[in-house]
N, C-alpha and C positions, 0 to 999 in steps of 0.2 A: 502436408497436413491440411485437411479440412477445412476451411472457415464456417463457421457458426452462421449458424441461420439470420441470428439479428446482424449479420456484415455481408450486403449486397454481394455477390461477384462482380467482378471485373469486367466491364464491356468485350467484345470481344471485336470491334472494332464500330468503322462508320461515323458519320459525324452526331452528332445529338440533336433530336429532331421534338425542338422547343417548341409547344403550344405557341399559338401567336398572340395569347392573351398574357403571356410570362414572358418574364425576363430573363435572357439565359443569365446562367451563374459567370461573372466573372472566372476566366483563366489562370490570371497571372495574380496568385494574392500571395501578398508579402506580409510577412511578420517578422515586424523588428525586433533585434536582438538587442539584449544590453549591451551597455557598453560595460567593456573588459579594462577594468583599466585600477584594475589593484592589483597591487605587487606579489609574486609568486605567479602568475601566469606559465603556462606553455611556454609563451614565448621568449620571455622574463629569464627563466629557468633555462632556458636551450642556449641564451647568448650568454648567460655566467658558465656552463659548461664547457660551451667553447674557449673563449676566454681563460679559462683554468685550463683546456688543455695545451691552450699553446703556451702559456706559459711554463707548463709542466714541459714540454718538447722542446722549449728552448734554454730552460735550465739543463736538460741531460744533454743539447748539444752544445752547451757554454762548457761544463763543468765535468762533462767524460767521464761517469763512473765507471771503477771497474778497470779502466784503461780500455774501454772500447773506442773504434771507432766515432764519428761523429753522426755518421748517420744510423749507427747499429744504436750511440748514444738518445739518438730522438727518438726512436723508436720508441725504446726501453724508457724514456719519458710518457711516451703516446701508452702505452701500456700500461703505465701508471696512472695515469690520469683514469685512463675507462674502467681501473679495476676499484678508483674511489670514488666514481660517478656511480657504477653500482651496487657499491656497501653504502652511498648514499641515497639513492633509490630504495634500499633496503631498509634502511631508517626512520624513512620515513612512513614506512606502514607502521612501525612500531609506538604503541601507544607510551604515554608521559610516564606512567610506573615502570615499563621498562627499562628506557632510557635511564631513568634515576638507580633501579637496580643494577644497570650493568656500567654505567660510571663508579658508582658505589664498590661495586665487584672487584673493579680492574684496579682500581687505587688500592685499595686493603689489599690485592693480588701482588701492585708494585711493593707496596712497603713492606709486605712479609716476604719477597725474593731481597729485596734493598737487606734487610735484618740479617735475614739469610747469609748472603753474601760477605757481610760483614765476621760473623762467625768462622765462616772458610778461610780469612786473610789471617786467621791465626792457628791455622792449620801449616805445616810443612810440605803440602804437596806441593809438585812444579808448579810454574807459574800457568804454563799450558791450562793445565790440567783444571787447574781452580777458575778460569776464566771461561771455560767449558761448562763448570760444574753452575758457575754464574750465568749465566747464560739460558743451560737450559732451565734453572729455575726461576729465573726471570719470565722465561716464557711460558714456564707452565702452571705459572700462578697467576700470571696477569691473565691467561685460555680459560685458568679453571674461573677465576672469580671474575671476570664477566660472561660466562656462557652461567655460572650459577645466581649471579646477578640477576640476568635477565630471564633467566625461569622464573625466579623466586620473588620476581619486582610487582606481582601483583598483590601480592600479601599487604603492598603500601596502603598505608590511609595518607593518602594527600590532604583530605579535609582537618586534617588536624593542622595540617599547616595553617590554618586561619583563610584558606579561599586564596594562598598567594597562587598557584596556578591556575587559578579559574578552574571553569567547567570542560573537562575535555570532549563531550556529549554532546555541548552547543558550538563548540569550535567544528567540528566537523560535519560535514557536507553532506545532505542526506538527497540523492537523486531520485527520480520517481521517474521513468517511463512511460507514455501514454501509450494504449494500446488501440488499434483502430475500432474495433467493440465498444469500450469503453466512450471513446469521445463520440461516436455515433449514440449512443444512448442516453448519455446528457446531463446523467446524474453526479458527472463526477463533478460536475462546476459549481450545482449545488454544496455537494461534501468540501471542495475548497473556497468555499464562500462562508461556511459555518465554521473555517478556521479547523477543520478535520484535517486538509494537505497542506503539507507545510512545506519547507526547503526549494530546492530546485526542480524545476518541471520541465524532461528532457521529451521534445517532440522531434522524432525521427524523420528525417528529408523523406524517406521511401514511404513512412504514414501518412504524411499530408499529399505525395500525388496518388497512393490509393483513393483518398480521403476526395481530390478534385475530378478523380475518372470516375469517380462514384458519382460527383455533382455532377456531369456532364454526361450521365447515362443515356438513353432514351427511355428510360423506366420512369415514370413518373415517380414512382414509389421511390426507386432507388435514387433520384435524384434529390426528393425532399430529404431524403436520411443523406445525403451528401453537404447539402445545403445545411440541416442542423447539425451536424459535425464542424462545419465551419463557423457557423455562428457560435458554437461553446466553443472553440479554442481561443475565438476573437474575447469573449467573454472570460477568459481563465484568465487570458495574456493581462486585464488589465486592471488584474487583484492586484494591491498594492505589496502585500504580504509573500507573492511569490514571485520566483526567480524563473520565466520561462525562456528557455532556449531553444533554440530549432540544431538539432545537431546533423549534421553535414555526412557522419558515417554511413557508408554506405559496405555491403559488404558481395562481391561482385561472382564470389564463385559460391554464395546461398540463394539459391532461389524463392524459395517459402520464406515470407513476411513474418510468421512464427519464431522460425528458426534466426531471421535476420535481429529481431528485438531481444532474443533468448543471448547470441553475440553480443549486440551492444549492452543489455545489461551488464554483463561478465565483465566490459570492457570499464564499464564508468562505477563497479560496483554498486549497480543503482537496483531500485525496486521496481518489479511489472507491475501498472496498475490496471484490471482486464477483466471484465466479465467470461472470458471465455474458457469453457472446462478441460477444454482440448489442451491450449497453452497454461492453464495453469497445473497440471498435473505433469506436461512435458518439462515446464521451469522447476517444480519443486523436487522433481526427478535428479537433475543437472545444479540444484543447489542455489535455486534463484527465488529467494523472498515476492512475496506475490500479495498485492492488497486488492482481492476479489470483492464488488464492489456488492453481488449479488450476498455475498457472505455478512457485509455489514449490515445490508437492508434486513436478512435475516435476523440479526441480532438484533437488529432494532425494532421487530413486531414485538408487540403488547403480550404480556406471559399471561395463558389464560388455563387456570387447574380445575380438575374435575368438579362438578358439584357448581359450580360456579354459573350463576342465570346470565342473560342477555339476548338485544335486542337484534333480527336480523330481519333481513328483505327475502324473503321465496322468489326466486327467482326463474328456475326451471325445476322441472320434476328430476330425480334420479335415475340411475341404473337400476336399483333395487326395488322392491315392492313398497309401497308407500311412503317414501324418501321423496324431499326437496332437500335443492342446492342452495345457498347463498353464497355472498361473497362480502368478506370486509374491506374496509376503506383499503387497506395496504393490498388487498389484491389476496389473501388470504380464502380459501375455502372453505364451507361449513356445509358439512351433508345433516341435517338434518330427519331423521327418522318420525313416521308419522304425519306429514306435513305435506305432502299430495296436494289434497285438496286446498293449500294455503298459498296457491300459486299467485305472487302481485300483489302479496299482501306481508305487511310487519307482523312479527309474534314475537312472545317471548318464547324463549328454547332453554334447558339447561344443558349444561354441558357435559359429556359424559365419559370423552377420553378425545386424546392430543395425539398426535402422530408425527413425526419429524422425517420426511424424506430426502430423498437429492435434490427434489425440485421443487422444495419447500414443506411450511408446514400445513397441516389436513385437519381439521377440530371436525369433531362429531359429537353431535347432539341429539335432545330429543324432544319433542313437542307434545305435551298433554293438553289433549282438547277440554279435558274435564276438568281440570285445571283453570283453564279460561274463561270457563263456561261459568264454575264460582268466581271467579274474581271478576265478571262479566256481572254477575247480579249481586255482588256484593257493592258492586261500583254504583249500581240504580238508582234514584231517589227513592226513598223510606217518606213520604209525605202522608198523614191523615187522610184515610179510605170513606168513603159513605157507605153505611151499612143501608143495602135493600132488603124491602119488605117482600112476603113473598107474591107482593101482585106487582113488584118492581118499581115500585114508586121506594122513598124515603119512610122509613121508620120515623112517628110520632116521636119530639122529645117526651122523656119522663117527665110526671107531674112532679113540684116542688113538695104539694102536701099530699099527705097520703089520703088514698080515696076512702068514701064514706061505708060504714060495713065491715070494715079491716081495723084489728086490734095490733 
C-alpha cells in the first residue's frame, strides 16, 4: 500500500549528507518505558501457569487416575491443566454481567438436577439406571443454565448494586496506536494535551525506525518532518495523564507498515490513531476502530448557514468569471462570487450555500459592491455644509428684523 504524501519515503540508501550549518539528528534515541510492575502482567500470568501445570502433572502421576500408567498419568494431568488455561483465557474476555449470569445459571442448573435427583431415589428403577438418569441431568442443567446465564447476563443492572463492582469501562485498557502520518503531522500531541487521548499510547519498534530514516534522509524537507516527528513523541512520552509504550512486535513475513500496525492493532485490541485515507479505510474494512485525526479537525470548524454575513481576506482570483478565493483561519475555503476586483483586500460577503467534501468543507458566497458602497457613505461624516452663493463666496446671514417696505 501506498503511503500518503504527508509521509516522506523511505531513503533508498547512502549516508545523509547534513548541511554543515546543522546538526545531524541523533541516531540512537531511546524512549523509556514504564516500568511494569503491577500484578497480572505477562509475565506474572505465564509463571502462575506454569506452576498450575506442574502441579496438575504431578497430581495425575501421584494419584493414577483411571489405573493408567504413570506417565500416560502426567500426561492426562498436562492435558488438564492446558484445557483450563484456556477456558481461563476465555474468561477473561468475558465481561462482569457475564460472568455473574453464568455463575448464576449453573447453580440454579445444580439445584434443579440436585431436586431432580432426589425425586428418582423414589422411583423403583435399578440402581444403574437412576444414577445415569442423575447424571445426565446433572449435566444438562448445569450446560443449559450457564450457556443461558451467560447470554442473558447482560440484561444485568449492576448499578443497582450500589457501585459494589465499580466501573467495568474504567477498569479496562484502552490502546491507541500511533500511526507514522499521524505523529509526522503533530497534531495529535496537541489533541493529547487537551486531555482528548487518553489510556495507553502503543508506539510500534518498526514506526519509530521509519520515523529516524526519515530524520536521516538527505531531503532536507524529509528530514525536518523526521525531526518533528521525533520531537512530538518526545513531547506525548511526557504527559503525565498517558501510558506511552514502545511495543517491540515486529511482524517478519508483513512487509507494508500498513498492513504491519493493522496486525498489531488486532493483536493488542487497540485503536489506529492516523490521518491516512488509504489505512483507514483498509482498517475499517478488517474491523479496526480508527480515530482519524483529519475527521476531528473537521468536526471542529465553526458551523456556518446560509444567509449568514462575514468577514474574509480576497486572496486570489477564481476559476470562474468574477470569483475571488479566501481562506479561513482553520484553512477552510471560500469562493466568493463577484469579488475579482477585491483582490488584497477584506469585505464583508454573505454567505450562500456550504458544501462538505472528502477533502474538506467549501463555503460560497457573494459580495455586493452596492451594498458597500451604502454602508460606505452611510459610515461618512453628516457635519454642517456652507451654503454658496452663486459668485461662490458665502451667503449673507438673514437679517434679525425684517427690512423696511415689507408688511
Amino acid at each position: 500500500m501506498q503511503r500518503p504524501s504527508n509521509v516522506p519515503s523511505r531513503p533508498t540508501g547512502g549516508a545523509p549528507a547534513h548541511p554543515p550549518s546543522e546538526s545531524p539528528v541523533p541516531r540512537n534515541i531511546v524512549f523509556s518505558r514504564p516500568p511494569q510492575d503491577r500484578v497480572g502482567t505477562f509475565w506474572d500470568m505465564l509463571v502462575v501457569r506454569i506452576v498450575f501445570s506442574l502441579v496438575c502433572v504431578a497430581a495425575g502421576y501421584h494419584f493414577r487416575p483411571f489405573g493408567l500408567t504413570r506417565e500416560m498419568a502426567a500426561l492426562a494431568g498436562l492435558a488438564f491443566a492446558v484445557a483450563v488455561i484456556l477456558f481461563e483465557v476465555r474468561l477473561r474476555r468475558a465481561s462482569m454481567r457475564r460472568l455473574i449470569g453464568a455463575a448464576a445459571g449453573s447453580i440454579l442448573g445444580i439445584l434443579g438436577a440436585y431436586l431432580s435427583s432426589l425425586i428418582l431415589t423414589h422411583t423403583s428403577m435399578p440402581e444403574s439406571t437412576r444414577s445415569f438418569f442423575s447424571l445426565s441431568l446433572f449435566l444438562v442443567m448445569f450446560y443449559v443454565g450457564l450457556v443461558l446465564g451467560a447470554n442473558k447476563g447482560d440484561m444485568l443492572n449492576l448499578q443497582a448494586l450500589g457501585g459494589l463492582f465499580g466501573s467495568e469501562r474504567s477498569m479496562k485498557h484502552s490502546f491507541k496506536v500511533l500511526d507514522t502520518s499521524v505523529i509526522i503531522d503533530g497534531r495529535v500531541a496537541d489533541i493529547a494535551d487537551a486531555q482528548f487521548l487518553d489510556g495507553t499510547v502503543i508506539i510500534p519498534q518498526f514506526v519509530l525506525r521509519e520515523l529516524q530514516l526519515v530524520a536521516d534522509s538527505a531531503d532536507p524537507l524529509k528530514r525536518q518532518r523526521g525531526r518533528r516527528g521525533l520531537e512530538v513523541l518526545q513531547r506525548v512520552q511526557k504527559m503525565a495523564h498517558l501510558d506511552v509504550q514502545i511495543a517491540d512486535d515486529d511482524f517478519q513475513n508483513v512487509a507494508d507498515v500498513d498492513m504491519k500496525l493493522i496486525e498489531l492493532a488486532k493483536r493488542y485490541n487497540a485503536k489506529i490513531v492516523t490521518n491516512d485515507f488509504n489505512l483507514n479505510k483498509v482498517a475499517t474494512l478488517q474491523g479496526i476502530e480508527i480515530m482519524n485525526v483529519n475527521q476531528l479537525a473537521n468536526a471542529l470548524k465553526p458551523v456556518v448557514l446560509p444567509g449568514e454575513a462575514m468577514r474574509v481576506f480576497i486572496l486570489r482570483e477564481g476559476k470562474e468569471y468574477n470569483q475571488g478565493v479566501a481562506y479561513l483561519d482553520d484553512g477552510t475555503m471560500v469562493v466568493v462570487d463577484g469579488a475579482r476586483k477585491m483582490i488584497n483586500k477584506t469585505v464583508d460577503i454573505t454567505v450562500t450555500s456550504v458544501h462538505q467534501t472528502t477533502a474538506g468543507k467549501m463555503i460560497f458566497g457573494r459580495y455586493d459592491e452596492r451594498g458597500e458602497q451604502q454602508r460606505a457613505a452611510s459610515d461618512a461624516p453628516s457635519g454642517p455644509r456652507a451654503v454658496e452663493g452663486a459668485a461662490g463666496g458665502e451667503r449673507p446671514p438673514r437679517p434679525l428684523y425684517p427690512e423696511s417696505g415689507r408688511s
